[in-house]
C-alpha positions in Angstrom: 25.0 -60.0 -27.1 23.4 -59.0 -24.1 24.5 -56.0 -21.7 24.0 -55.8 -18.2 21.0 -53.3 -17.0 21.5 -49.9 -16.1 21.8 -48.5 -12.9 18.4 -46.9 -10.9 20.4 -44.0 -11.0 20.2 -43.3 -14.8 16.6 -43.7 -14.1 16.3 -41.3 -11.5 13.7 -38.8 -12.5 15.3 -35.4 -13.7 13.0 -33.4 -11.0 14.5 -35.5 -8.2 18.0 -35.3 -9.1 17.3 -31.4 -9.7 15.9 -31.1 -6.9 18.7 -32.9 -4.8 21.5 -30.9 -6.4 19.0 -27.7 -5.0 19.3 -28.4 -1.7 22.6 -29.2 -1.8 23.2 -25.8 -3.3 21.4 -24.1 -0.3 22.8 -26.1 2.0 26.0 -24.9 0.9 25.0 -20.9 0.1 23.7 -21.6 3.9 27.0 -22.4 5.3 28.7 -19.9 3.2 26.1 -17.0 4.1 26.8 -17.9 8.1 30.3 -17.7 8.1 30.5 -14.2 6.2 27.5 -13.2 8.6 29.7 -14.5 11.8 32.5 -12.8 10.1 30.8 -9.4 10.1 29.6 -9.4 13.3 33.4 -9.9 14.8 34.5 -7.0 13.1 31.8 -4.4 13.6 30.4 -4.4 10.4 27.5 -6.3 10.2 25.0 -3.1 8.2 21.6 -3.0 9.2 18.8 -0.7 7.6 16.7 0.3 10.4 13.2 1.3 10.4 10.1 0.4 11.8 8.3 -3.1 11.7 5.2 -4.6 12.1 6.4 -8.1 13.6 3.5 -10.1 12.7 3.8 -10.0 8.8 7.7 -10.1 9.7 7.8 -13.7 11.4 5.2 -14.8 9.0 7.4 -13.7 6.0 10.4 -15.6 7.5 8.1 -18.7 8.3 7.5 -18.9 4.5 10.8 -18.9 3.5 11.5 -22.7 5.5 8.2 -24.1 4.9 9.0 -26.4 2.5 12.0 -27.8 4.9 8.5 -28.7 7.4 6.5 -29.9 4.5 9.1 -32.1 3.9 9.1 -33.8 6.8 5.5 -33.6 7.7 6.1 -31.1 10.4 2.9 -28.6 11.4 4.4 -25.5 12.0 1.5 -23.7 14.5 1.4 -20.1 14.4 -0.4 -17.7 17.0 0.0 -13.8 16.2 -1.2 -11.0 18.4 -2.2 -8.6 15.9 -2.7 -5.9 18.5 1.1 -5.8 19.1 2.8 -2.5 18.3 6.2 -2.0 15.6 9.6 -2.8 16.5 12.5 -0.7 15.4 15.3 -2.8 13.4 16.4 -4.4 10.0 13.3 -6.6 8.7 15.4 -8.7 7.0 17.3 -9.7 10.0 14.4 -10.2 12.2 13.6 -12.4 9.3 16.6 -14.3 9.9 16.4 -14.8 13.6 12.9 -15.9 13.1 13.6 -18.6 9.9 16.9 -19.3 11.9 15.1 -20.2 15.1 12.4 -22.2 13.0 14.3 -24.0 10.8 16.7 -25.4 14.0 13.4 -26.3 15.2 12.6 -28.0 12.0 15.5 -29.8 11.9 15.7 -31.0 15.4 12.0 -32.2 15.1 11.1 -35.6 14.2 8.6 -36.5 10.9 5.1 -35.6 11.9 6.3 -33.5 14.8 4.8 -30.2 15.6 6.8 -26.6 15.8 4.6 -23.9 17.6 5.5 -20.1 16.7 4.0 -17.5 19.3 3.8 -13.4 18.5 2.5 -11.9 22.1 3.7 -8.3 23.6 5.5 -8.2 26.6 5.0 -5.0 28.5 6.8 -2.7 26.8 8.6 -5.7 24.5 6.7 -8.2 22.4 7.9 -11.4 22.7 8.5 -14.3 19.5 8.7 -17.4 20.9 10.0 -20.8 19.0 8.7 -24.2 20.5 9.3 -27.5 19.1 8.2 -31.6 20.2 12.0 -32.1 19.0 15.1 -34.0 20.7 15.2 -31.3 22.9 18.8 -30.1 24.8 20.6 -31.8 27.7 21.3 -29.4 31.1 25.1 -29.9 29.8 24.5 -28.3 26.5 22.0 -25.5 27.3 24.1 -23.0 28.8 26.2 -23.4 25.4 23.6 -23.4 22.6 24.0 -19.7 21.5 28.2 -20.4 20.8 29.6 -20.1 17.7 30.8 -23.6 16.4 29.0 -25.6 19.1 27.0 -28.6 18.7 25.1 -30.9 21.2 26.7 -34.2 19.1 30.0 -33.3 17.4 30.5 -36.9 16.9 31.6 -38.3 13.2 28.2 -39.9 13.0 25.9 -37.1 13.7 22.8 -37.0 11.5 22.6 -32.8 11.1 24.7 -31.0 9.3 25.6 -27.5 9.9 28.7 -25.3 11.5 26.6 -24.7 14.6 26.4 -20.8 13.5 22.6 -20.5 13.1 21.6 -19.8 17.1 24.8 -17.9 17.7 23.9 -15.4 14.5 20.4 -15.5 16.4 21.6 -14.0 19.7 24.1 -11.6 18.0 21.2 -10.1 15.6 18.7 -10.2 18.7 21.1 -7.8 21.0 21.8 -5.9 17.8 18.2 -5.0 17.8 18.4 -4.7 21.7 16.8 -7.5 23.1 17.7 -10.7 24.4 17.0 -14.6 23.5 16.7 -17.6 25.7 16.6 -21.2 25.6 14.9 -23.7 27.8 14.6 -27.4 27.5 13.6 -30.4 29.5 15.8 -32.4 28.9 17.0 -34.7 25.9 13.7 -35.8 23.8 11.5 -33.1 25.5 11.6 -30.6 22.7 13.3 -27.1 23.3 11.6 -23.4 23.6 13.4 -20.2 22.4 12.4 -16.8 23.2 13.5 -14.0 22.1 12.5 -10.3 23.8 12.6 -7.1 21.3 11.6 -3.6 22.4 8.5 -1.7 21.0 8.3 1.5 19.8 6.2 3.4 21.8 5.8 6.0 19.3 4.9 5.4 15.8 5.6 6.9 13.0 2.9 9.2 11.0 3.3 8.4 6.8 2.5 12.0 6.5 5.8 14.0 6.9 3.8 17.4 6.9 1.4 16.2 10.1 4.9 14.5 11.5 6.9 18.5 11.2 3.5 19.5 12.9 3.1 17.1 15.4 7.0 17.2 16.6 6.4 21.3 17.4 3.8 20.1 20.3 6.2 17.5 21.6 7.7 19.3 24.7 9.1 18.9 27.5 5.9 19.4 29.4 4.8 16.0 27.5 8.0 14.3 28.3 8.2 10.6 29.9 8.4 10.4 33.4 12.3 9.8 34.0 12.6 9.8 38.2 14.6 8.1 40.0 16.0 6.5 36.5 19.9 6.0 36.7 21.7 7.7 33.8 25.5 7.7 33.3 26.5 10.5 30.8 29.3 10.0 28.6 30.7 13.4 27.1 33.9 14.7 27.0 32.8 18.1 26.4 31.9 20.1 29.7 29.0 22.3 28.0 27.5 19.5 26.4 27.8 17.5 29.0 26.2 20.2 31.5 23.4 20.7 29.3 22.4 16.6 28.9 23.1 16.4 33.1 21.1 19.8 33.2 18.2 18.7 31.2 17.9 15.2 32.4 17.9 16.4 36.1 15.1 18.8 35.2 12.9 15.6 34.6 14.0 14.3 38.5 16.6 11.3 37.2 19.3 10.7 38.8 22.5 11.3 36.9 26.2 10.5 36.8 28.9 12.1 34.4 32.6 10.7 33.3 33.8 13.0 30.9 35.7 9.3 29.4 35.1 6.7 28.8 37.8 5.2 31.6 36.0 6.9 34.0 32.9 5.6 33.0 34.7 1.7 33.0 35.4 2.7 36.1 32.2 4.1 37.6 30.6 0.6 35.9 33.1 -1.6 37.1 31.9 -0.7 40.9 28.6 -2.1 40.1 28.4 -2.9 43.7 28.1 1.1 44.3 25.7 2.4 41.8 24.8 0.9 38.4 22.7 2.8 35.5 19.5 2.1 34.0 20.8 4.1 30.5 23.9 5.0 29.3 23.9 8.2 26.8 27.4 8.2 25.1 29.4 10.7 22.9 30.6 8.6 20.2 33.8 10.9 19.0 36.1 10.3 22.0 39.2 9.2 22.6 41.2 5.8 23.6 39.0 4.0 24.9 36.4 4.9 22.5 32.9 4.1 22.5 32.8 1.3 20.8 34.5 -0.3 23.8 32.3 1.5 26.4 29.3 -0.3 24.5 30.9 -4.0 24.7 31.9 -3.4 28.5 28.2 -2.6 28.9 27.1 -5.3 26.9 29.3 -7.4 29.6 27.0 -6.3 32.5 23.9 -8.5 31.4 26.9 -11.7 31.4 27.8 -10.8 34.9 24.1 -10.9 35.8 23.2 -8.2 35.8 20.1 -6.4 34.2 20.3 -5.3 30.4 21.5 -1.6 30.2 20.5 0.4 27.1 22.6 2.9 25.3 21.7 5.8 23.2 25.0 7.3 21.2 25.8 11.3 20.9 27.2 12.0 17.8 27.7 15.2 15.5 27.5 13.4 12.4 23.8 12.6 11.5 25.2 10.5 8.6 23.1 7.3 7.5 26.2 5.2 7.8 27.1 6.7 11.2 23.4 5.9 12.9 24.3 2.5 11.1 27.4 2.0 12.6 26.2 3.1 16.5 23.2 0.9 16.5 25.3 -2.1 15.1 27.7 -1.7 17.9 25.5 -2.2 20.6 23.3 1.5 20.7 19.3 1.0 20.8 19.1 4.4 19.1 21.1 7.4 18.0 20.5 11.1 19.0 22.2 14.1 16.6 24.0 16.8 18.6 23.5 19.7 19.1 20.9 18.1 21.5 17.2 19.1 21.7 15.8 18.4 24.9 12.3 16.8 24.2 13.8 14.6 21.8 16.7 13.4 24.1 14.2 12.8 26.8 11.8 11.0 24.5 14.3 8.7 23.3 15.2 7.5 26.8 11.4 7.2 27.4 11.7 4.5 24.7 14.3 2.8 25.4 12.9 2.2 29.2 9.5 1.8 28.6 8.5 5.4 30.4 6.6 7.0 27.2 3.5 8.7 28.6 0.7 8.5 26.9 -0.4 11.4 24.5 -3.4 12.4 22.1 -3.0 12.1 18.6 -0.3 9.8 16.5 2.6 9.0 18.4 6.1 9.9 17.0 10.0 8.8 17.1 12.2 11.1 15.4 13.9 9.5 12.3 17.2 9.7 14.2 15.7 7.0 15.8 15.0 4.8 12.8 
C-alpha cells in the first residue's frame, strides 16, 4: 500500500519555520507598539525620561537593533559619526526610535544589495542625523504627505510593504517633542529618499560630580549670562509680580520683550504675526481657559504657517518629575521652577537659541533642564 509523499512543508526545517513565525511576531508587536505610540501622542501622554545624550552611541544603538532586517536583504547600511558633536537633551530611547524608525523605512524601501547611508554631523548650534537611501524613492505628489498618520505612497491591494503608515509620522512627532524638526527630500520615484532630522545641543554639559556642579552653579551670574539683545520674548504670566520680575530681568540683558498676562492675549499678540513675532515664548503653566497646553500647540502652528520654529520654556511652581515630563511632552524645550532665579532663566533661553557664551571650566544646565 503505498501513500502519497508528504508535503515540503513537513520538511521545512524547524529554524526556518521558527524563524518565520518570529518575524511575524514582530511584525505584529510593530503594529501594535505604533498604534498605542500614535495613541499617546494624541492625547498628551506620550512619557519621556529626559536627560542628556551622547548621539553618536545613540544612533549606533538604534542601528543595531534593525540590522538584521539589512543583512537580510544584503543592504550596506554606511555610517559616518562626528565624534566631536556635543549631547542632546531628550529620551534615549526615543531618539532610538526615530533613528531605527527612519532606518528601517529606509531598509524597506531599498532594494537587495542597495546601500542606506546614516550621517551624525553638528549643525551650528544643532547636530544634525541624516537617513539616505538608493531606495524607490517618493514622487513630488507624495512628499508633502510622508510624515501623516495612515498615509502611504501605494495604498493599492497589491502593495508589496506592509505597515499602517505610522512609522515617519511617530518620527516627526518624537523629533518636535525633543524640539527639532525632520525633513524629507526625494528625487523623484526610483531616486532614493533623504531624511533629516535637526535636534538642539546642549550648550552646557553636565559635570558627574554634583559637589563641583553646587560649586560651579554659585559663579554662574548674570555677569556670565548669554547675550539676549534684540531677541524677541513674549512672556506668558498671569501674575503681575512675576511677570514684572521675568520682563524686568530679561530687559536687563537688552531683549526685547512683550507680556500677556493670558494666554488669549498672547493668541492674540501671535495671531498678528504680521506685527511682531517672538523668537521665545516663556509660559506660566497654571493658567486658566485657554491653558497652556493650548498656547504651546498654537505655537507649534507658526512653523506650519511658515514661519520660523519658536521655542518655549514653561513656568511652573511644581518642580515635580511628572510635571517637567508633562511640559516638555507638550511641546516645552525645557522647564524652569518658580520662584525664578535670574541666571538660570537667562541661561535656559541662551540654550534654547543658541546664544550661550562661552565660559572657563565645565559647562552646566540645571537639572530643571533635564
Amino acid at each position: 500500500m503505498s501513500s502519497s509523499p508528504p508535503s515540503r512543508t513537513n520538511f521545512a526545517r524547524p529554524s526556518t519555520r521558527y524563524s518565520t513565525v518570529e518575524r511575524s511576531a514582530r511584525a505584529q508587536n510593530r503594529i501594535i507598539s505604533d498604534l498605542l505610540d500614535v495613541s499617546r501622542i494624541i492625547n498628551g501622554q506620550l512619557p519621556l525620561n529626559v536627560r542628556s545624550v551622547e548621539p553618536g552611541p545613540m544612533i549606533e544603538a538604534g542601528i543595531e537593533a534593525v540590522r538584521p532586517a539589512a543583512d537580510a536583504k544584503g543592504i550596506d547600511i554606511q555610517i559616518e559619526i562626528d565624534r566631536q558633536t556635543g549631547p542632546i537633551a531628550g529620551d534615549c530611547d526615543r531618539l532610538q526610535q526615530i533613528v531605527w524608525n527612519l532606518v528601517s523605512n529606509a531598509i524597506k524601501f531599498t532594494p537587495t544589495g542597495g546601500v542606506v547611508q546614516v550621517r551624525l554631523e553638528s549643525a551650528g548650534s544643532h547636530v544634525e542625523i541624516v537617513v539616505r537611501d538608493t531606495g524607490a524613492g517618493i514622487s513630488t505628489e507624495f512628499l508633502p504627505f510622508v510624515f501623516d498618520r495612515f498615509r502611504q505612497a501605494d495604498s493599492s491591494s497589491t502593495r508589496k510593504q506592509g505597515g499602517l503608515g505610522l512609522g515617519l509620522a511617530i518620527v516627526r512627532h518624537l523629533v518636535e517633542l525633543h524640539g527639532g524638526t525632520v525633513h524629507a527630500y526625494s528625487g523623484g520615484e526610483r531616486q532614493g529618499a533623504t531624511f533629516t532630522v535637526k535636534l538642539p545641543l546642549i550648550a552646557n554639559r553636565i559635570p558627574e560630580d554634583q559637589t563641583r556642579s553646587a560649586a560651579l552653579s554659585k559663579r554662574l551670574t548674570l555677569e556670565h549670562s548669554p547675550q539676549l539683545k534684540g531677541l524677541r520674548v513674549l512672556v506668558v504670566e498671569n501674575e503681575a509680580t512675576a511677570r514684572d520680575l521675568v520682563s524686568a530681568v530679561l530687559a536687563e540683558c537688552d531683549a526685547e520683550v512683550k507680556t500677556a498676562s493670558s494666554s488669549t492675549e498672547a493668541l492674540a499678540i501671535l495671531g498678528d504675526s504680521t506685527k511682531w513675532r517672538p523668537d521665545v515664548v516663556i509660559s506660566d503653566i497654571e493658567m486658566g481657559d485657554p491653558d497652556a497646553y493650548e498656547l504651546i500647540r498654537r505655537v507649534r502652528t507658526l512653523r506650519a504657517e511658515g514661519g520660523a520654529y519658536v521655542p518655549a520654556v514653561a513656568l511652573t511652581a511644581y518642580a515635580r518629575s511628572e510635571d517637567r515630563m508633562k511640559a516638555l511632552a507638550a511641546g516645552f524645550q525645557m522647564h524652569v521652577p518658580k520662584p525664578v532665579e535670574p541666571a538660570e532663566l537667562v541661561t535656559v533661553l541662551g540654550s534654547v537659541t543658541g546664544r550661550l557664551p562661552k565660559i572657563a571650566g565645565p559647562h552646566l544646565v540645571h537639572d530643571s533642564a533635564l
